[in-house]
Structure formats: C-alpha cells, structure tokens
C-alpha positions in Angstrom: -32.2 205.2 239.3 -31.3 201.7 238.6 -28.1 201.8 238.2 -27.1 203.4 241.9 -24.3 201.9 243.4 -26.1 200.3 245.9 -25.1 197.5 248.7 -26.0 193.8 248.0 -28.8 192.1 251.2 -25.8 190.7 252.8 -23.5 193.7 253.1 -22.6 195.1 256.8 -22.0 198.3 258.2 -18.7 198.1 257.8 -15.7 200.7 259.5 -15.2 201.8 255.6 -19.1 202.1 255.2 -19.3 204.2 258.5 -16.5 206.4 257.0 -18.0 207.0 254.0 -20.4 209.5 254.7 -19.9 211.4 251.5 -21.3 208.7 249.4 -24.7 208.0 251.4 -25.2 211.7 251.4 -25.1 211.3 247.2 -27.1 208.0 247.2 -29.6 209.8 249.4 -29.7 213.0 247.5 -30.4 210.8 244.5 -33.3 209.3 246.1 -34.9 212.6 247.0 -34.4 213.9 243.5 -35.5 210.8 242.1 -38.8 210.4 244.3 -39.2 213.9 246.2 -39.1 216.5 243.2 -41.9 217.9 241.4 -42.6 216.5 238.7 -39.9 213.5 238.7 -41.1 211.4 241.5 -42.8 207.8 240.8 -43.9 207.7 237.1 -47.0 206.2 236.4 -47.6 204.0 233.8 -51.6 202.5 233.3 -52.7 199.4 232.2 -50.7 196.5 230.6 -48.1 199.5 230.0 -49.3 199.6 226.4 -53.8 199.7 227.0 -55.0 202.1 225.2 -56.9 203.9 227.3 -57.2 207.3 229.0 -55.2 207.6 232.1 -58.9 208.4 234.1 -60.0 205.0 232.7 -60.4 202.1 234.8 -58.4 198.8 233.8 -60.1 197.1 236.2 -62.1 193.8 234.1 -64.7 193.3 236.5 -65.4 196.4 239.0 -67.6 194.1 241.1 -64.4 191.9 242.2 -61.9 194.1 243.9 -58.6 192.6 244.8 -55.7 193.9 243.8 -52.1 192.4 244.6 -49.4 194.4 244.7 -46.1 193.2 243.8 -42.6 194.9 244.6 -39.7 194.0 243.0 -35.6 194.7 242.5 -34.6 197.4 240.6 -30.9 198.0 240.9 -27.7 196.6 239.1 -25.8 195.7 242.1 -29.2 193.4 242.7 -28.6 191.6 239.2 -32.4 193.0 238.8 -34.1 194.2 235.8 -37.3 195.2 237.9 -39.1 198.7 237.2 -41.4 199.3 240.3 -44.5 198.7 242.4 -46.7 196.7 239.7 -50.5 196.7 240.4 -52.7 193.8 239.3 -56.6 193.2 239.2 -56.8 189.3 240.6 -59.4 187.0 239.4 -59.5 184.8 242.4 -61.8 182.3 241.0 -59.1 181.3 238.0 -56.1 183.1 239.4 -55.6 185.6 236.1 -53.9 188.5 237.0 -54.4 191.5 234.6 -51.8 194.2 234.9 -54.2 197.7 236.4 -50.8 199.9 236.9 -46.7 200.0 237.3 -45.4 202.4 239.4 -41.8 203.3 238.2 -38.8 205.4 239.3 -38.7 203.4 242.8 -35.0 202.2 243.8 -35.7 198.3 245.3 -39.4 198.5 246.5 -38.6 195.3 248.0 -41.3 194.8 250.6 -44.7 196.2 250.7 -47.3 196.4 253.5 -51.1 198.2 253.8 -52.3 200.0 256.6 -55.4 198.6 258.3 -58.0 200.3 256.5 -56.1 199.2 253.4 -56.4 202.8 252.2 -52.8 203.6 251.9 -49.6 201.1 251.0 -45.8 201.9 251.9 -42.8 200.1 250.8 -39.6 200.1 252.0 -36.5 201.0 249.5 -34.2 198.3 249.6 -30.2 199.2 250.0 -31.4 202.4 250.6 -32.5 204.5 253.9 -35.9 205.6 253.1 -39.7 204.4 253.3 -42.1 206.0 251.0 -46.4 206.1 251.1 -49.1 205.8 248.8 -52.5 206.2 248.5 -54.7 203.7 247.0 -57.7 204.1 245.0 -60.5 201.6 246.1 -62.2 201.1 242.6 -59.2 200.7 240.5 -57.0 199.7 242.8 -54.1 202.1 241.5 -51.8 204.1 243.8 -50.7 207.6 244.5 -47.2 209.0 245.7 -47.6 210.9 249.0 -44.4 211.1 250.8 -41.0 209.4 251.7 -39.1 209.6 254.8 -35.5 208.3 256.2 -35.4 205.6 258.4 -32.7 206.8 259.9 -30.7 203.3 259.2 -29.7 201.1 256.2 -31.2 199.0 253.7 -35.1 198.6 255.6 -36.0 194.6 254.8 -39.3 194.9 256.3 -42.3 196.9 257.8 -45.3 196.4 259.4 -48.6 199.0 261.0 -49.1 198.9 264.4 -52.4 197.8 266.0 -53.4 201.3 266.7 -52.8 202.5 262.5 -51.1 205.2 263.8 -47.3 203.9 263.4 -45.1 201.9 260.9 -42.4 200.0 262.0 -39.3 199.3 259.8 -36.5 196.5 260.3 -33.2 198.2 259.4 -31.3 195.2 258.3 -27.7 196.5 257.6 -27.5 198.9 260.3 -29.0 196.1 263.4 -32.4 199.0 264.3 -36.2 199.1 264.8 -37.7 202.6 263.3 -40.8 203.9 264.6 -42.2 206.3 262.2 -46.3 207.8 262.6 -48.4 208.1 260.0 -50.3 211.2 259.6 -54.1 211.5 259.2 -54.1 211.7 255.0 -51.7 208.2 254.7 -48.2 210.2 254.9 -45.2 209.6 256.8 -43.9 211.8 259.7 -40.3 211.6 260.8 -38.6 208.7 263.2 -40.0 209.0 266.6 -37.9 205.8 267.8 -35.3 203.9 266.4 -34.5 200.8 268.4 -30.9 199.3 268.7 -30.4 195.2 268.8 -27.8 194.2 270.8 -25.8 190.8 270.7 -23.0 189.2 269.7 -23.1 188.2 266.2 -23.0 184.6 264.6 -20.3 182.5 263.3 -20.6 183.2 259.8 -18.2 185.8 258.9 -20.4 186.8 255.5 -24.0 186.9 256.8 -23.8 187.2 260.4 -20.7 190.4 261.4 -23.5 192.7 262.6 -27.2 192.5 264.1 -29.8 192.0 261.0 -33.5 191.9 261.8 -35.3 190.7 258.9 -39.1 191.2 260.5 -41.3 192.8 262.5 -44.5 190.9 263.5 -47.0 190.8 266.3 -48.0 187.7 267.8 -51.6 186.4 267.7 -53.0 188.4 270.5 -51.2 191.4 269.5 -49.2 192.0 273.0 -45.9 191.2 271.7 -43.6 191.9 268.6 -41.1 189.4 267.7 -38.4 190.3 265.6 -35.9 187.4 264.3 -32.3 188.9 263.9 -30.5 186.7 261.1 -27.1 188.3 262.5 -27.2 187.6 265.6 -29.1 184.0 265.6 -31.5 185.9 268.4 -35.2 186.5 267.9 -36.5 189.3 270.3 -39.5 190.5 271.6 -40.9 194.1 272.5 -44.1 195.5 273.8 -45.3 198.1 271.7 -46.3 201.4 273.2 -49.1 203.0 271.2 -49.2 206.4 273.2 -45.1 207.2 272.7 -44.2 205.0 269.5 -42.1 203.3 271.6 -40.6 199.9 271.9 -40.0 198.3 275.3 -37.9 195.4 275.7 -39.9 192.2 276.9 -38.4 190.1 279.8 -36.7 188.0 278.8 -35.5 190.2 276.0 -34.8 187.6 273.3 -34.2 184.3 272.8 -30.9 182.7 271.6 -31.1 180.5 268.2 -28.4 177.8 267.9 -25.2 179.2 266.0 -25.4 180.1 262.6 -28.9 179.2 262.2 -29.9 182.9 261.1 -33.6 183.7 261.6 -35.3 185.1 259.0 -39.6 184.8 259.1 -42.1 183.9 262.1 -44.9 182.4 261.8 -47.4 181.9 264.5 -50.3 179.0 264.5 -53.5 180.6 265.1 -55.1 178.6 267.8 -52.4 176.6 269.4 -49.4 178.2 271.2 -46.8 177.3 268.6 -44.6 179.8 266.4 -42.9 178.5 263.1 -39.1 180.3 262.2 -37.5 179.8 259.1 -34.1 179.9 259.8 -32.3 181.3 256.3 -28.3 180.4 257.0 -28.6 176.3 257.9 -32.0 176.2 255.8 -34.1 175.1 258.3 -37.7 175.7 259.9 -37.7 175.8 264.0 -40.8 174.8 266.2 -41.8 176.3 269.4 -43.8 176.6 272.0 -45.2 180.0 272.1 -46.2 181.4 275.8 -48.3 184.6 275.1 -48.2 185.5 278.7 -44.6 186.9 278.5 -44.0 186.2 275.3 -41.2 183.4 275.5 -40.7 181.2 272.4 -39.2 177.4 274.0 -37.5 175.2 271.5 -39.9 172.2 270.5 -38.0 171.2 266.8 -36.0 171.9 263.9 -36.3 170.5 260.9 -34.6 170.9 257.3 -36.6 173.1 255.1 -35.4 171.2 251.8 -35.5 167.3 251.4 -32.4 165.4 253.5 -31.5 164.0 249.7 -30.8 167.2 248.5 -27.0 168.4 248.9 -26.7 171.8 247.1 -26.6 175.1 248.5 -30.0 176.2 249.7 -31.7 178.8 251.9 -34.7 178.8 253.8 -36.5 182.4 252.8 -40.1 182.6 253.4 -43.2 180.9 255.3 -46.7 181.0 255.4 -49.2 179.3 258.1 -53.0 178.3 256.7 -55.8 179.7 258.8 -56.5 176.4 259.7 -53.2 176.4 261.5 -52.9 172.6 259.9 -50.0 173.4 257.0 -47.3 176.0 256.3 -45.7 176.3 253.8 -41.7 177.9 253.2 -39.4 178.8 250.3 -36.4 177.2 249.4 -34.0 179.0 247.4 -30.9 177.1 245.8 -33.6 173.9 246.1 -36.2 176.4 243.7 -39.4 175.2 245.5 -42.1 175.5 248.8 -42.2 173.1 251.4 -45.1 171.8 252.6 -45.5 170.6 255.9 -48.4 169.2 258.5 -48.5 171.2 261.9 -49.4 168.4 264.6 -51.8 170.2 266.9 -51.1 168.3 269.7 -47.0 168.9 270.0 -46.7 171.8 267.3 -44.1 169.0 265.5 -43.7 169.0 262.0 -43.8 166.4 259.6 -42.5 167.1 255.5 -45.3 166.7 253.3 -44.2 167.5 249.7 -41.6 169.7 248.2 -43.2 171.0 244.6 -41.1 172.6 242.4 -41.4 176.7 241.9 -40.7 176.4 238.5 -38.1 179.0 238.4 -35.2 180.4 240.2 -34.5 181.9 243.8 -38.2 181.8 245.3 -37.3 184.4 247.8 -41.1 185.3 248.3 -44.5 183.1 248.5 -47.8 184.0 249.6 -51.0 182.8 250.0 -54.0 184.4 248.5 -57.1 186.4 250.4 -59.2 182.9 249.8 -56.2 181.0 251.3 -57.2 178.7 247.7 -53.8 179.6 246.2 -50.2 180.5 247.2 -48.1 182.5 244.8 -44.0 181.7 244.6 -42.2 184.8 243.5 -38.8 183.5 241.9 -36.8 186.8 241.7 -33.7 185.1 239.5 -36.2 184.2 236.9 -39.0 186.9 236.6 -42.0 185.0 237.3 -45.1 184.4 239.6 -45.9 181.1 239.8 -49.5 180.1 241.1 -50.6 176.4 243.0 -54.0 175.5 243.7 -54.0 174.5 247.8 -55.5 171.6 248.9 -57.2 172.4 252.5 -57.7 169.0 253.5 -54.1 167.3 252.3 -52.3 170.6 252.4 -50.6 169.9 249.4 -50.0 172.5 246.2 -51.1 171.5 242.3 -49.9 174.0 240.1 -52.7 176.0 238.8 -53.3 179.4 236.7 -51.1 180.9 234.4 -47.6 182.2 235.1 -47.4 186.0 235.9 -44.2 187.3 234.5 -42.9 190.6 235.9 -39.5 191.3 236.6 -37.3 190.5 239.9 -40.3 189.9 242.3 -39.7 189.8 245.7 -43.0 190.6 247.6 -46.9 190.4 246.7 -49.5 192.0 249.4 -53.4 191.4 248.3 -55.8 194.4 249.1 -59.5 193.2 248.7 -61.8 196.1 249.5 
C-alpha cells in the first residue's frame, strides 16, 4: 500500500482533482482491499517485531504499569516516508523506556490518532486518503484490534477528535475545506457520515498553501460549549456548537474570526484556568495570544510572537503546541528550526515571553507531546525517524533531554492510553 499515488499535505482540490474521479475511485478501492477484506486488512505483527513469543503472550514488562503510547506514522512514497503503521509501546514513565508491545501494518498514512473517552477503542485518520478506521484496544496489553473503516466523505482527514457525549467522531477534512460527523456504534465501530460541515471564506495570499479552506483541528474549549477549528487556508479560526442529539454542527455567532493574511492557523491551545487561547500559526511561524470569552466563544487578539528565535533566518514552520496543566508554559514545534519552543504564559495578560529553544535533535518535528505525568514531552521528528524525550521542569518550564531515543519510522503523532 505504500506506494499509492497519493497527494502531498499541501495539495488542493484542484478543477483537475475534481475531474478526476476515476482515480479516487481506484485509490479508494485500494484502501478497502487493503483494510476491508478478509483476511488482508491491518497485519499484526507482536512484540519488538522479532520477540519470540506466542501471539497470546503479553509483551507488556511490567503488567502493573499500564500506559501505552501509540504512535502513527507516514507510510506513502509521495510522503518521502518509510513508515509501516500504528506502533504500540509499553511506557515506563518513571525512566521514559519505551518497549515496542505491537505494530499494526498495512495502514496508508495513520497520520493522527485519537481514543474515545473510555479509552477502550482508538481511530486514526488515513492521511491523503478519505477514510477513518477503528480499533479496539486491549486494556492489559495495550495491543489493538481492527474493527471498521468508513469514508469521510472528503479528502486527506488531518485530524479527529470524540465528542463530549462518546457517541460521535469528528474529522477535519483538510484538502477538501469540511467538518465530518461520523457516530460511533456501541462495540467501538464507525457508522456512516451523519454531517459534513462546509468552511466558507476566502482563501489567503499564499498561492501554495492557502487556494482552498484547510482546517487542521478540531477541539473543544475548556468548558466544552464550543469547538474551535483553525482553517490554515483561509487564515480564519471558527467556532461551532456541537449538537449531541443530531451530530450536528451549528455555526457560533460570530462564526469565525479573521487571522492576519497568510498567517495560516494550524493548533489551539487553551490555558486551563485563565481565559486565554494559544494558536500556532504554521505559514509566518508564529504563535498568537488571545483573549478567550467562553460566553460566545470569541477569541480577541492579545499577541503574536515568532515561534523560532528573531536570529534565526531560514525557512521555518510553526507545527505543534502543547499547554502545561499548570497553564504556566507551552511549548510548540518548529520545523525548518528542528526544535520546541518554550515559553512563560503570564497569567495576568495571557502575554508570552520566549524561554528557551532546545534542539529536537532531528529533522522536521512536526509532532510533540507531553506525557500522562506531564514530566516529559516527546518531539516526533518525521524526516529523521526518531522520538526524542526531554525531562520538563515544572517550576522553570524548561526541557533537559532525558531517556533514550525511540526510533520508529516517519512519526507524526503519539496519544498515551493509561488505563
């Protein structure tokens, strides 16, 4: 499957694409024969690949410490990847050793991953592609089980998330500018689009990234009455209620709210306590402050700031960001820079003030995360096949590499289950 002739991130739905219905229809099939048939869907492969044990066996070192982290990678060509799948690791969170429980192959671009709320089942999206799939997962051992794909009725999904009631997923359709609703069914599967959500707008000025509407997320605010969803192609980041009765999306007033030109917003980030939201913007490498009114849901410019040192005069984009619990650092990826920002969140203005920029010790750190313990955050640098861990310093905020390296192929996206 890795060698479909699949569409780079940054690809639009073109007049040729739109025309081309006969090759989506193949690229589809393929997907449904690769995934959907008995006896060829996702191949499982236990252990460190090569453990020697029996396929009923737990890999699991210590049974009484259960979190997992899940990691989804590239897969295809077109992507310059050399990924194989969903890997599943056993995490040690006292010494950050990751030992490899599972890799789940035959899965075009499992680029991002999410768990439901019970943390019973895990879905990934299928990057370039048009299709979500769902898993089980195994609570002891951590490992997962196919259960179903479904169409998402757009192209190439960037990002999904479960609604507050568990009963819905809800996928950004990057290439194709839409919002899919799909429900999840009582045993973890997928049931077919119930909504699919158009974003209007005119798009941005830059004529590679920004020709047609591209949400890159989906995520509620902190008291779970809005959803925001920055739109990279349109420099707009909008807002919907959520209706948990219908699956549908309803339009908050005012419906979005207009990012400077070419900015491109990529992540948000809210702080837990104060009423401030963090947006990488991915096109001008920046990271926007604002003022975050959870009454209707209106985001009022407060900052921006460059997401990579002023001294620094390559090409660089801002990718992702994570807020402590504390609500007193985040932290964002650069890639072109190869590193994570660290900056203080002022509490009293929600202004923010550069910390430290620490290396990620590889290339194109399109992903970073921190851990269930909030002790370490993981860089994923896709261009160079490693995990890189750093220690966190609560007090200081700033990272100390710490841990060994975990290599695996193209990452792009690590989730942590701990039950």
């Amino acid at each position: 499957m890795s060698n479909l002739p699949d569409n780079p991130e940054n690809s639009t739905f073109s007049e040729t694409e739109q025309c081309d219905n006969s090759r989506r229809h193949l690229l589809k099939s393929a997907f449904v024969m690769a995934i959907g048939m008995a006896g060829v869907f996702p191949e499982i492969v236990h252990g460190d690949e090569h453990l020697n044990k029996p396929m009923g066996e737990s890999n699991v070192p210590n049974a009484k410490s259960r979190c997992f982290a899940y990691v989804g990678c590239r897969t295809t060509k077109e992507r310059n990847a050399r990924g194989e799948g969903i890997s599943v690791y056993h995490v040690d969170s006292a010494t950050s050793t990751w030992t490899l429980v599972q890799l789940v192959k035959n899965l075009v671009n499992p680029s991002f991953l999410i768990l439901d709320k019970s943390q019973r089942f895990l879905y990934t999206v299928h990057g370039d592609m048009s299709e979500v799939s769902a898993f089980s997962v195994n609570p002891h051992s951590g490992e997962l089980t196919f259960l179903n794909h479904q169409s998402t009725q757009g192209k190439n999904p960037a990002y999904l998330t479960v609604d507050d009631s568990n009963r819905f997923v809800l996928v950004a359709n990057y290439a194709t500018g839409t919002l899919a609703v799909l429900p999840r069914n009582d045993d973890g599967s997928l049931g077919t689009v119930v909504h699919l959500e158009h974003l209007p707008g005119i798009p941005g000025p830059n004529k590679v990234d920004q020709t047609f509407s591209h949400p890159h997320m989906v995520a509620y605010d902190p008291e779970r009455r809005f959803i925001l969803v920055p739109d990279k192609g349109l420099d707009r980041i909008f807002t919907f209620r959520f209706d948990a009765a219908s699956g549908k999306l309803i339009p908050a007033d005012p419906p979005f709210r207009q990012v400077r030109p070419g900015a491109g917003p990529r992540h948000i980030v809210f702080h837990p306590t104060a009423p401030y939201a963090f947006v990488t913007d991915e096109l001008d490498a920046s990271v926007d402050a604002y003022h975050y009114d959870a009454t209707p849901g209106t985001l009022t410019p407060l900052q921006v700031i460059p997401s990579a040192p002023d001294t620094f005069t390559g090409a660089n984009t801002a990718a992702e960001i994570n807020i402590l619990p504390s609500g007193r650092f985040i932290y964002v990826s650069n890639r072109g820079h190869d590193s994570v920002g660290v900056f203080g969140v002022d509490a009293a203005s929600g202004r923010l003030t550069p910390i430290q920029w620490v290396p990620s010790e590889g290339k194109g750190p399109r992903f970073c995360t921190l851990d269930p313990t909030n002790t370490f955050l993981y860089a994923a640098n896709e261009n160079s096949d490693t995990i890189v861990p750093f220690s966190v310093d609560a007090q200081t905020g700033r990272l100390h590499r710490n841990g060994p390296i975990i290599h695996t192929a193209s990452p792009v996206c690590i989730i942590f289950s701990t039950i």
